[in-house]
C-alpha positions in Angstrom: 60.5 -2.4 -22.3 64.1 -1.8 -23.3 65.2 -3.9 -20.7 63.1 -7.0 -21.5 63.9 -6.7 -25.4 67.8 -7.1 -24.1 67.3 -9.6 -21.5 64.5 -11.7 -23.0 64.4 -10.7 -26.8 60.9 -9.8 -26.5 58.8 -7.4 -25.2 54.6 -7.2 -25.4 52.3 -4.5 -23.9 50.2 -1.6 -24.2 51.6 1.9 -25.2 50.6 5.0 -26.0 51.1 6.6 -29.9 50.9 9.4 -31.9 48.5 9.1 -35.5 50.1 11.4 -38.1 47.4 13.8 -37.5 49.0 13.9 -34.0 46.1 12.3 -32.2 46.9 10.2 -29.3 45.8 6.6 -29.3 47.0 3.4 -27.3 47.7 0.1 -29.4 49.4 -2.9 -28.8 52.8 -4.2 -29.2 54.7 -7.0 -30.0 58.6 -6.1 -30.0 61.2 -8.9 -31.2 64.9 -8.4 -30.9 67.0 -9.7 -34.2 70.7 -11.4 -33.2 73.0 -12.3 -36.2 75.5 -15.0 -35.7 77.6 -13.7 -33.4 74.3 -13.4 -30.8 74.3 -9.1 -31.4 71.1 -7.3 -32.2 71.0 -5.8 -34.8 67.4 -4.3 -35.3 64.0 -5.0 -34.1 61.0 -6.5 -35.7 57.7 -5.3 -34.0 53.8 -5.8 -34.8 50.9 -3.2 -33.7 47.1 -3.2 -33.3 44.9 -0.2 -33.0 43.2 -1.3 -29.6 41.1 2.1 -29.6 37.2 0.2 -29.6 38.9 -1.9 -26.9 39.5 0.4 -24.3 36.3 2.4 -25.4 34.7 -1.0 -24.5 36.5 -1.5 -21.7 35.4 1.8 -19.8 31.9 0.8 -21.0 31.9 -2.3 -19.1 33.9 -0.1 -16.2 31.1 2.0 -16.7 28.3 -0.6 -16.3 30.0 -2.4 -13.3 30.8 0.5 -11.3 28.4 3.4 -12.0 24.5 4.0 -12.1 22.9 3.8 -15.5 20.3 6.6 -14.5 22.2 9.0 -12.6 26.1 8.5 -13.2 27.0 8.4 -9.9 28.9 5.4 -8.3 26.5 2.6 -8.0 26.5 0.1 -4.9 29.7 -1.6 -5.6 31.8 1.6 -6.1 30.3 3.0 -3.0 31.7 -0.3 -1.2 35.2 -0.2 -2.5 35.3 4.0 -2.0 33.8 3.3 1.6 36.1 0.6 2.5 39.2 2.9 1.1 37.8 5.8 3.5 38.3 3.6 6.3 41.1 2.4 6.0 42.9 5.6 5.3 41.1 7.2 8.6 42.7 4.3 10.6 45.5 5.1 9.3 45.7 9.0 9.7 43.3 8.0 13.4 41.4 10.6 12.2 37.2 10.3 11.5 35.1 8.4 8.5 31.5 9.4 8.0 29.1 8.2 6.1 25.8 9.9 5.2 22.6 7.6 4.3 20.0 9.7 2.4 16.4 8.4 1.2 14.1 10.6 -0.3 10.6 11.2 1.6 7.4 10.3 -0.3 9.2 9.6 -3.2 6.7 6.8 -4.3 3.9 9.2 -4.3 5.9 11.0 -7.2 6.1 8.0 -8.7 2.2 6.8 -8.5 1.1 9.9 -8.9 3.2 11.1 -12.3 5.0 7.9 -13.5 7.9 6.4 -13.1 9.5 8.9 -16.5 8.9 11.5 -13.7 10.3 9.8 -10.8 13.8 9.1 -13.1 13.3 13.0 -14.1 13.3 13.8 -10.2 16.8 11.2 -9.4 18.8 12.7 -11.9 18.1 16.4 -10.8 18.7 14.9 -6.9 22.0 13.4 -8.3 22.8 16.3 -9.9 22.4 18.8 -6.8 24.1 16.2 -4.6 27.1 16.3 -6.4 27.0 19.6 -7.1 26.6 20.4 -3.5 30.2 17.7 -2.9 32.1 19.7 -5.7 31.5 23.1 -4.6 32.7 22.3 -0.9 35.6 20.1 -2.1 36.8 23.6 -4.0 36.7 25.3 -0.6 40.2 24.8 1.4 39.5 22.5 4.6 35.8 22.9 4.6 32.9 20.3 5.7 33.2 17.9 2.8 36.6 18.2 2.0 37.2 14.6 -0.1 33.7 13.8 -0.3 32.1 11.2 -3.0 28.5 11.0 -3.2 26.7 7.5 -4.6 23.2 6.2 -5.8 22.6 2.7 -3.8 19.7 1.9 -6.1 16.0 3.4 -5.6 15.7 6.8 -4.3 18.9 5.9 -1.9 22.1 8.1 -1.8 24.8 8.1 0.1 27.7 10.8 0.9 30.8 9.5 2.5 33.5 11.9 4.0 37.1 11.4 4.6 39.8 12.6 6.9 36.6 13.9 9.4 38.2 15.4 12.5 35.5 17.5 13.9 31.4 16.0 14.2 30.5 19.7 14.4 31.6 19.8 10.2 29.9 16.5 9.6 26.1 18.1 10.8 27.1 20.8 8.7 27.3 18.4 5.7 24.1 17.4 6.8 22.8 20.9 6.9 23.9 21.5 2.9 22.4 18.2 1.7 19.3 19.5 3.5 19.4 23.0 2.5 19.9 21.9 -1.7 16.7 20.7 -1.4 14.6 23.8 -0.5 13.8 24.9 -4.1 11.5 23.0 -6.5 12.5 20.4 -8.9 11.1 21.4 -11.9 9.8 18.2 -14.0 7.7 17.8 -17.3 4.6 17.4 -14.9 5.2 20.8 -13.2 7.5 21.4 -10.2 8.0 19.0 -7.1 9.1 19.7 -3.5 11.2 16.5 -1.9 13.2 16.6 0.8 16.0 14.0 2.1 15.5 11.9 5.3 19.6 11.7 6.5 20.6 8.7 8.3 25.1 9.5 9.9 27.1 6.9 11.2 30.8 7.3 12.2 33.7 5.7 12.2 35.8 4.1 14.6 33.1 5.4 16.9 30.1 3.7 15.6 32.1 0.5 14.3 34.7 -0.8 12.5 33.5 -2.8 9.4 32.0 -1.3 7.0 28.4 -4.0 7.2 28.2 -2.0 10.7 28.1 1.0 9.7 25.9 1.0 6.9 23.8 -0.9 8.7 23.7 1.6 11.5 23.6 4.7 8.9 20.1 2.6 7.6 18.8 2.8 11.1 19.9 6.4 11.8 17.8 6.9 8.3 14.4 5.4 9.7 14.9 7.3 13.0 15.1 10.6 10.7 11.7 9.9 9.4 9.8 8.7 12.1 10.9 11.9 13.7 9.1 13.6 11.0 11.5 13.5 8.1 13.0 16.3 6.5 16.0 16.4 8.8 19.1 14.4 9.8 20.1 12.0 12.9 23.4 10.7 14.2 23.4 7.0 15.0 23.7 5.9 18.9 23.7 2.8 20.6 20.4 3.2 21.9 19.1 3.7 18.2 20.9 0.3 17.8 19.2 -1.6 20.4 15.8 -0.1 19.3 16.7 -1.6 15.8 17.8 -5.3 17.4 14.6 -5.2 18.9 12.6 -4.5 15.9 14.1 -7.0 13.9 13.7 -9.6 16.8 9.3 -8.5 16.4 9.4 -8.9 13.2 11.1 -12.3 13.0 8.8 -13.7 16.0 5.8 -11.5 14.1 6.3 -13.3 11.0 6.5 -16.8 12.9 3.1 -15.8 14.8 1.5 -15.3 11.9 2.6 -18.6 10.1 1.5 -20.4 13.6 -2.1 -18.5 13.9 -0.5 -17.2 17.8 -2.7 -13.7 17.2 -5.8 -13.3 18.5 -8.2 -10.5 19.1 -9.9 -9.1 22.1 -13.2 -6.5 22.1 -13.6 -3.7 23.8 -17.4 -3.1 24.5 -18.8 0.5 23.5 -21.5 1.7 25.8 -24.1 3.8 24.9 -24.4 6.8 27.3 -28.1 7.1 27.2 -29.2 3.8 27.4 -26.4 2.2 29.4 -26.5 -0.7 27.4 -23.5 -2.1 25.2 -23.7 -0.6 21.5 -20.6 -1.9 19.9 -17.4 -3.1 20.3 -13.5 -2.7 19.1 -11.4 -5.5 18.1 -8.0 -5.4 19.3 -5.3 -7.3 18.1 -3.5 -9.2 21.0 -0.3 -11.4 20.5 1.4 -13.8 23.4 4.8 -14.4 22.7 6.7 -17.7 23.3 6.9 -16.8 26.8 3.2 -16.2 27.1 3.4 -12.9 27.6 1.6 -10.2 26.1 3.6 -8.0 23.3 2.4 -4.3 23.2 0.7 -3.6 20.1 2.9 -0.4 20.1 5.1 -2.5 19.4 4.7 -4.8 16.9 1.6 -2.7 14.6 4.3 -0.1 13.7 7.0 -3.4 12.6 3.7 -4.7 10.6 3.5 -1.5 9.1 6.7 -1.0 7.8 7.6 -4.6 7.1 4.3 -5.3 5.1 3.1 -7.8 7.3 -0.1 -5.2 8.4 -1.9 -6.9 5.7 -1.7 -10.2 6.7 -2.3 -9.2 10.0 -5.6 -7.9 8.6 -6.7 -10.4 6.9 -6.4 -12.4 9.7 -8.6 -10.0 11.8 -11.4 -9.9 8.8 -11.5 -13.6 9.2 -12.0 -13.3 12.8 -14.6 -10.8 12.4 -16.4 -13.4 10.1 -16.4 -16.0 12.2 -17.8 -14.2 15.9 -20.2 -12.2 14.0 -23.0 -14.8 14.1 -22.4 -15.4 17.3 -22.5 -12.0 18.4 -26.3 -12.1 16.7 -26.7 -14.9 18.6 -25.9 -13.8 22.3 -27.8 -10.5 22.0 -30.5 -12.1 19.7 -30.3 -8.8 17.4 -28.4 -7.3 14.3 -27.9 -3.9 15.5 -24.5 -4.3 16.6 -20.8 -2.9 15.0 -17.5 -4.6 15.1 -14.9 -1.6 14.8 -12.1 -2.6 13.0 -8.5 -0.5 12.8 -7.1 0.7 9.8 -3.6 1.6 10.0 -2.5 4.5 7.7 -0.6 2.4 4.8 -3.9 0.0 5.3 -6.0 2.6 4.4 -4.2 3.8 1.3 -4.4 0.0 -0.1 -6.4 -0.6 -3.5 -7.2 -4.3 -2.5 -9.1 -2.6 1.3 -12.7 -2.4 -0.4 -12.5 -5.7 -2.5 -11.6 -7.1 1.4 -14.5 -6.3 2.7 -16.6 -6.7 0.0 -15.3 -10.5 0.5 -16.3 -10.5 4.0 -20.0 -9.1 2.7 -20.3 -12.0 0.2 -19.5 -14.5 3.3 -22.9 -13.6 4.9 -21.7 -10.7 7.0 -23.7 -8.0 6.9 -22.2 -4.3 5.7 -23.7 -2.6 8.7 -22.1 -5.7 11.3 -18.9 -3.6 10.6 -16.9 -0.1 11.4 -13.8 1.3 10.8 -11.3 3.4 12.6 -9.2 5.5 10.7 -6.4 7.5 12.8 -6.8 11.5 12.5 -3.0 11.1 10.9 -4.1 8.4 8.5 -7.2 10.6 7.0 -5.0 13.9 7.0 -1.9 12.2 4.9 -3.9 12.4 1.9 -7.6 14.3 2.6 -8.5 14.1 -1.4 -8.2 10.3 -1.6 -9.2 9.6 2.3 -12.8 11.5 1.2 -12.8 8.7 -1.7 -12.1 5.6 0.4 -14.4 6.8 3.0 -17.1 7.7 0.3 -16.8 4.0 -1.1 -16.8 2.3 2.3 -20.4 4.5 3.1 -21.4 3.1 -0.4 -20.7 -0.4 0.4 -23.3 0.3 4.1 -19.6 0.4 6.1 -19.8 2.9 8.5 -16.2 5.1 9.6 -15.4 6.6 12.6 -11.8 8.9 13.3 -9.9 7.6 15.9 -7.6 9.4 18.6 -9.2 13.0 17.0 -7.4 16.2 18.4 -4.3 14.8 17.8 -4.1 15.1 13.7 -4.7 18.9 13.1 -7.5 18.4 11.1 -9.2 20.8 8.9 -12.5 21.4 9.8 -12.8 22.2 6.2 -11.8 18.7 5.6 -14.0 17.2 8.6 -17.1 18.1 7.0 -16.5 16.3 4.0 -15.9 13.1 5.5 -18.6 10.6 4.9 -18.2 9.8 8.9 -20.4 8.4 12.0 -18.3 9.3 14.9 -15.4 10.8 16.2 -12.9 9.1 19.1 -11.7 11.8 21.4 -8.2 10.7 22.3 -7.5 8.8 25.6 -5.1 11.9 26.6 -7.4 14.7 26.6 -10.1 12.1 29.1 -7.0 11.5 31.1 -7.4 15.1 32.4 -10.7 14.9 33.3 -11.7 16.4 36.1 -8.2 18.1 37.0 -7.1 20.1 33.7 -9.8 22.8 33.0 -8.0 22.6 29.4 -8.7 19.2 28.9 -12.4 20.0 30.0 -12.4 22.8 27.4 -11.4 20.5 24.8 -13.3 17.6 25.1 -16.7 19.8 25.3 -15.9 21.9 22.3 -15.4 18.5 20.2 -18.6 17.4 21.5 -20.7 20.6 20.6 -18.1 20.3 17.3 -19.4 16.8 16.2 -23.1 17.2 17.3 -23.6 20.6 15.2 -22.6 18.5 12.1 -24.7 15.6 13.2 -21.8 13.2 14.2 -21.6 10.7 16.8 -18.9 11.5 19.7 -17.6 8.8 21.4 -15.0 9.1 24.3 -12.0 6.5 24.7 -10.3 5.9 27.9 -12.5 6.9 30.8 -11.6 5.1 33.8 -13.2 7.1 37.0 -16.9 7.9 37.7 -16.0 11.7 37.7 -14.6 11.5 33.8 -18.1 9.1 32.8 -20.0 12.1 35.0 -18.2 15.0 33.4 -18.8 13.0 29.8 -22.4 12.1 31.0 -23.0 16.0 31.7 -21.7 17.0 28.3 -24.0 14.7 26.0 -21.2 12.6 25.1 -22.9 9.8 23.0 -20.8 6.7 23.7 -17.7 5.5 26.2 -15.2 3.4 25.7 -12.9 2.6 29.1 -12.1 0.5 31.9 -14.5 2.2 33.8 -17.1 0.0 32.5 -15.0 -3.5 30.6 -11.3 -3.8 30.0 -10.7 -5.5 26.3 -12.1 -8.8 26.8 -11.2 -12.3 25.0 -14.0 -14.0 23.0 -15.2 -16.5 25.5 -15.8 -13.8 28.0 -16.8 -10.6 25.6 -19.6 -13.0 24.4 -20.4 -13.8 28.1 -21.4 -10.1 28.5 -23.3 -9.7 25.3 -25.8 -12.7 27.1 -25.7 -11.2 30.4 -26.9 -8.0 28.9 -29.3 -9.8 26.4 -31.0 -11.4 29.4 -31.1 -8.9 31.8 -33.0 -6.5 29.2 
């Protein structure tokens, strides 16, 4: 300042003051030097502004550009610049960066369930324990998360990144705290909640070098902790990488399959045991790609699933199912025939599912034309609520079925609530047929299981005359396998059906 107001004659800027009271505040100055004639100063003239509501509305706006409204914590473009910063000082230092993706498991059903006043409630107290879990191990002398920020991304997405990481081994342990804060209850105005944190890691330089990269990979390290059951953390690789690539690829040829009508469906036949005839059928979705080559439905269901696109995917299949109906009727020249349909789990928990097939009723297809297949897993994720869906499909003349059961842990308290028809034993206890006396064990308790509570078994994936035998032998009602038809297209399923009409 004191150099300006001799070399210029002026000076302007912001300074710090004292009030009379002694209470700091800034202000701003303007400083003028005065000259006589001879050119010497001979005192200063200066003008001041209190600029105390400025800088208080400064660090608001600081405040709303850089931090989260809900929780405090960095928001999204903080977390950028603090991310970028790490990375740039580990280059420098060739030392580690890590950075720790965290998203809350089932935290919409807190939300549906007790409103979105509880959900904010439950992000606060997660903030909260997240950065009081950072501030204790920054107090401790070269521990785990040593220089550690934590950030809210937006949602029920947090992120932790650590700095000047020289050993992996201290990174899982960060892992392990973030875990291990949420053990205990978060008590809410509802009542108290258990959460836990799926962890997603990426590092750096190992991982990558921009920070895009590594978020990116930290997102897909994030969805690898959950499918693995949640509740835990996972390190990035490259193989997790090419698994993501692929996924992305599905989706973007799923969604242009869609737009171009390129899925079809096949049907399985169903054949009754007792009679030897056909008794139903399963449709099964089947997609060529541009290559004309079959994509696994292993494949692309679980991309439809978590992208969304399941549900036009479905309504695709309903509109199938409307259309070969009659011409089922026709072939066999008889009503009594089911089309089993597949519900995936977040299928199953949609509130538009009944008003679906109620739309397909109104179009002239009859209620009892039509069966579902609901995984084990699906009905077990929420038993209350899969007991009401099930109970309205029954009402509606829809009959259910549980597929791939003795794979889901099922209550049998549970099972006998469900307004069910059948039961699918799963292709991998069939598989064992006739060599694995386990297998055998299973497979006829399930049968004596479902026939005590007057419920239809029906055994998927028998492919040799000793399984169909062994199955035959035990009562088992229906059989659904390449022993007898391989998933057929329309042209030919349809074929059958008249064969069979004819030759009974």
């Amino acid at each position: 300042m004191w150099h300006s107001l001799f070399a210029e004659g002026q000076w302007r800027g912001e300074i710090w003051d004292r009030r009379k009271n002694g209470e700091v505040y800034p202000k701003w100055l303007s400083v003028a030097a005065v000259r006589n004639r001879e050119n010497i100063i001979t005192h200063f003239a200066g003008v001041f502004s209190d600029i105390s509501s400025v800088k208080q509305s400064e660090a608001r706006l600081e405040q709303l550009a850089h931090y989260d409204f809900l929780t405090g914590l960095p928001n999204r473009i903080l977390f950028y610049e603090r991310f970028t910063q790490a990375i740039r000082q580990a280059e420098q230092r060739n030392v580690m960066a890590a950075l720790l993706f965290a998203d809350l498991d089932q935290f919409k059903l807190v939300n549906d369930s007790l409103g979105h006043r509880a959900g904010d409630q439950l992000l606060i107290q997660v903030a909260e324990r997240l950065a009081a879990c950072v501030s204790e191990e920054e107090n401790r002398k070269n521990d785990t998360m040593k220089t550690a920020s934590v950030s809210r991304l937006g949602g029920d997405e947090f992120t932790v990144v650590l700095n000047n990481v020289s050993d992996v081994a201290r990174v899982a342990r960060a892992a392990e705290k973030i875990v291990s804060v949420f053990e205990s209850p978060f008590v809410l105005e509802e009542g108290e909640v258990f959460i836990s944190p799926s962890i997603g890691i990426t590092l750096f330089p190992e991982d990558g070098r921009e920070p895009e990269l590594l978020i990116k990979n930290a997102d897909t390290a994030m969805y690898h902790a959950k499918e693995l059951g949640r509740n835990n953390y996972q390190f990035f690789s490259q193989k997790l990488y090419a698994r993501a690539s692929e996924r992305l690829t599905i989706e973007t040829k799923l969604r242009n399959a869609l737009a171009e009508n390129k899925l079809f469906l096949y049907y399985q036949p169903k054949v009754n045991l007792g009679t030897g005839k056909i008794s139903g059928a399963e449709a099964l979705i089947r997609w060529l790609d541009e290559d004309s080559r079959f994509v696994s439905p292993d494949k692309f269901i679980p991309v439809a699933e978590e992208t969304g696109l399941i549900f036009p995917l479905f309504d695709g299949v309903l509109e199938h199912i409307r259309q070969i109906t009659p011409k089922v009727r026709k072939a066999l020249g008889r009503n009594t025939f089911r089309i089993a349909v597949n519900l995936s789990s977040r299928q199953f928990q949609d509130r538009n599912l009944i008003q679906k097939f109620g739309d397909l009723i109104l179009n002239g297809i009859h209620a009892s034309s039509i069966e579902t297949e609901i995984t084990e897993g699906a009905v077990m994720r929420d038993p209350d609520e899969s007991v009401n869906m099930l109970n309205a499909l029954k009402d509606m003349g829809i009959c259910s079925s549980i597929d791939d059961f003795g794979t889901g842990y099922s209550s049998l308290s549970y099972l006998k609530r469900f307004p069910i028809e059948s039961l699918k034993i799963d292709r991998s206890f069939i598989k064992g047929i006739p060599v694995d006396t386990d297998d055998m064990i299973i497979v006829r308790s399930i049968i004596a299981l479902g026939h005590s509570m007057d419920i239809r078994i029906v055994a998927e994936g028998a492919e040799t005359k000793e399984q169909v035998d062994f199955l035959l032998n035990e009562n088992c009602d229906e059989i659904q396998g390449y022993y007898f038809y391989r998933p057929l297209p329309e042209a030919e399923f349809l074929s059958v059906l008249e064969n069979e009409s004819e030759g009974a």
